[in-house]
C-alpha positions in Angstrom: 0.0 0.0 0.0 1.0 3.3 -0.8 1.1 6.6 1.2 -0.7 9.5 0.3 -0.7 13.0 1.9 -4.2 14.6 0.8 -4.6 18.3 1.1 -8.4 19.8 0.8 -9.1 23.2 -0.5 -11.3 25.6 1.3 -11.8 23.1 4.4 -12.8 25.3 8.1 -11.1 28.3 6.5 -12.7 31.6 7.6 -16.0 29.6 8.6 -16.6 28.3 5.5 -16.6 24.5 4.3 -17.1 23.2 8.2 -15.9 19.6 8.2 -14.5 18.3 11.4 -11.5 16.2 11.3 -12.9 13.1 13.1 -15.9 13.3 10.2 -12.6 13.6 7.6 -11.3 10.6 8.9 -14.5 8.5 9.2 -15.3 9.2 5.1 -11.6 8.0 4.6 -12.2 5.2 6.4 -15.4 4.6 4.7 -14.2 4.8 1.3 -11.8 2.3 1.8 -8.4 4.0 2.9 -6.7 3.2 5.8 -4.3 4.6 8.4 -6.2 7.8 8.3 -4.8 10.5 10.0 -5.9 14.4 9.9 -3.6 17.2 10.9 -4.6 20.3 12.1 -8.3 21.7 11.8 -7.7 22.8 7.5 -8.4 19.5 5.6 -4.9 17.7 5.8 -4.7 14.1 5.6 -2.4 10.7 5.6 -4.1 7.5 4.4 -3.1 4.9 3.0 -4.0 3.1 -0.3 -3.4 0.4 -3.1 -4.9 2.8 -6.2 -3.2 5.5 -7.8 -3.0 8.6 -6.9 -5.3 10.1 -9.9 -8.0 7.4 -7.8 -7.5 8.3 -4.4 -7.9 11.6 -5.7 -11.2 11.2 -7.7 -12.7 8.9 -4.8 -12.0 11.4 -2.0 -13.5 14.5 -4.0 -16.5 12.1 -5.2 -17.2 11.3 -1.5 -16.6 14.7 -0.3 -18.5 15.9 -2.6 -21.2 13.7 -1.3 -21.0 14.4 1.7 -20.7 18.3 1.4 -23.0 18.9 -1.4 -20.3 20.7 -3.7 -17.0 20.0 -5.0 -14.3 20.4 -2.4 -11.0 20.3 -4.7 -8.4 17.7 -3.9 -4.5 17.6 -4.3 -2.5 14.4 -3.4 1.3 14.1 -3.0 3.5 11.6 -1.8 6.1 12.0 0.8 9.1 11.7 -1.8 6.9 14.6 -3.9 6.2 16.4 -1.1 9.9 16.1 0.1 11.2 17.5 -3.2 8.6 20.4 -3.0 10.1 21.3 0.5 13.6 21.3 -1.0 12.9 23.4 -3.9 11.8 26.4 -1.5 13.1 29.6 -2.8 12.9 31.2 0.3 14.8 28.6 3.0 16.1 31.8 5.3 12.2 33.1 5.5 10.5 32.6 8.6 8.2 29.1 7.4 4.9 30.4 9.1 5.4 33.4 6.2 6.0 31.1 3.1 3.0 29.8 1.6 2.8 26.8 -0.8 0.4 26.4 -3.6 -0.5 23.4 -4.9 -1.6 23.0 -8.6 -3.1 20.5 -10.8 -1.0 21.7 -13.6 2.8 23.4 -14.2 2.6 26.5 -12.2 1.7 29.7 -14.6 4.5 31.4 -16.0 3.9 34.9 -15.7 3.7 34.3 -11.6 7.7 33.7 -11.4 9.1 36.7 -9.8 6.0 38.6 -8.9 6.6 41.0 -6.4 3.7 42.1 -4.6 2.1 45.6 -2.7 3.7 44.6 0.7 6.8 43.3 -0.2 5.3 39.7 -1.7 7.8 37.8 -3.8 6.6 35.2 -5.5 8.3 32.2 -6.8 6.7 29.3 -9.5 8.1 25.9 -9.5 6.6 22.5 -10.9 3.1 22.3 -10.0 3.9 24.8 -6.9 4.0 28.0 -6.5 6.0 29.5 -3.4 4.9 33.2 -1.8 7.0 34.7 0.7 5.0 37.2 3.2 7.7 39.0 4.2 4.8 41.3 6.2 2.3 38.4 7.1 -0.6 37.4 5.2 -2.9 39.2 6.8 -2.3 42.7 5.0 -1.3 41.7 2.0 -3.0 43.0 -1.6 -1.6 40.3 -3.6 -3.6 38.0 -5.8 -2.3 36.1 -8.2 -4.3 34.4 -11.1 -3.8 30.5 -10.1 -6.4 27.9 -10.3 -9.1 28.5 -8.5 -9.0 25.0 -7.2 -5.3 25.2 -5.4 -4.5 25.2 -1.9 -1.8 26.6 0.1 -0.3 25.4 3.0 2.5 27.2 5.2 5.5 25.5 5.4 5.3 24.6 8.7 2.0 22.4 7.9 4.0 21.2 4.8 6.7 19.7 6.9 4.8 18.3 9.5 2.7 16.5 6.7 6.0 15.3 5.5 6.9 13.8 8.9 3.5 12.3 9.3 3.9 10.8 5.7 7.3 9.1 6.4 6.2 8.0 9.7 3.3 5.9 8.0 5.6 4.6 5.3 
């Protein structure tokens, strides 16, 4: 069985999408993964699976869908992906609560690469990620950027923890 580190867009962010964790874990369960784990209250999990990650994928948003009644995007990586992601951060001296991850279905848009933003954003695109550094915080920043409307960011502290949760299941 592989392991596969599952990351839910627009999950318990700003009230919005409410799904508890322990309700996360019991649809994983149900669908047929196991060694479900959540982390942290924003639609981060571990599981556990024989299919492929394009099926996990499509099983999880079908059943969340279900259960939700709308589409809550999906993005799967495994801990070797999610391991390279981490190393190709273009911001390693940045403080990791103020580096933000994007994850994309497809190559990260061009014309993002070396955005600089309002507040003093930079912006950095790489594979199917793109990297922002907040140098002020997120919380005042201006910046949008025209990404997918079904990615999710993490910070990079929730990236590496899902890393460590990954390899500890493996």
């Amino acid at each position: 069985m592989s392991v596969y580190l599952a990351f839910l867009r627009a999950v318990n962010v700003g009230g919005t999408g409410k799904l508890p964790m322990a309700e996360l874990r019991e649809l994983c369960e149900r669908i047929g993964f196991t060694d479900v784990r959540t982390y942290i209250q924003s639609g981060n999990v571990v599981l556990r699976s024989d299919a492929d990650p394009r099926d996990v994928r499509a099983k999880l948003e079908s059943a969340l869908e279900e259960h939700a009644g709308k589409l809550v995007a999906v993005h799967i990586r495994s801990p070797d992906q999610l391991a390279d992601i981490l190393a190709r951060n273009p911001f390693p001296e940045a403080a990791p609560n103020r580096v933000l991850v994007s994850l994309l279905d497809d190559p990260a848009p061009p014309e993002v690469d070396g955005v600089e933003g309002p507040t003093g954003e930079e912006v950095r695109a790489s594979g199917h990620e793109v990297f922002v550094h907040y140098a002020q915080g997120q919380a005042r920043s201006k910046l949008r950027l025209p990404l997918d409307p079904s990615a999710t960011a993490r910070n990079l502290n929730t990236m590496r923890r899902m890393l460590e949760l990954g390899r500890t299941a493996e």
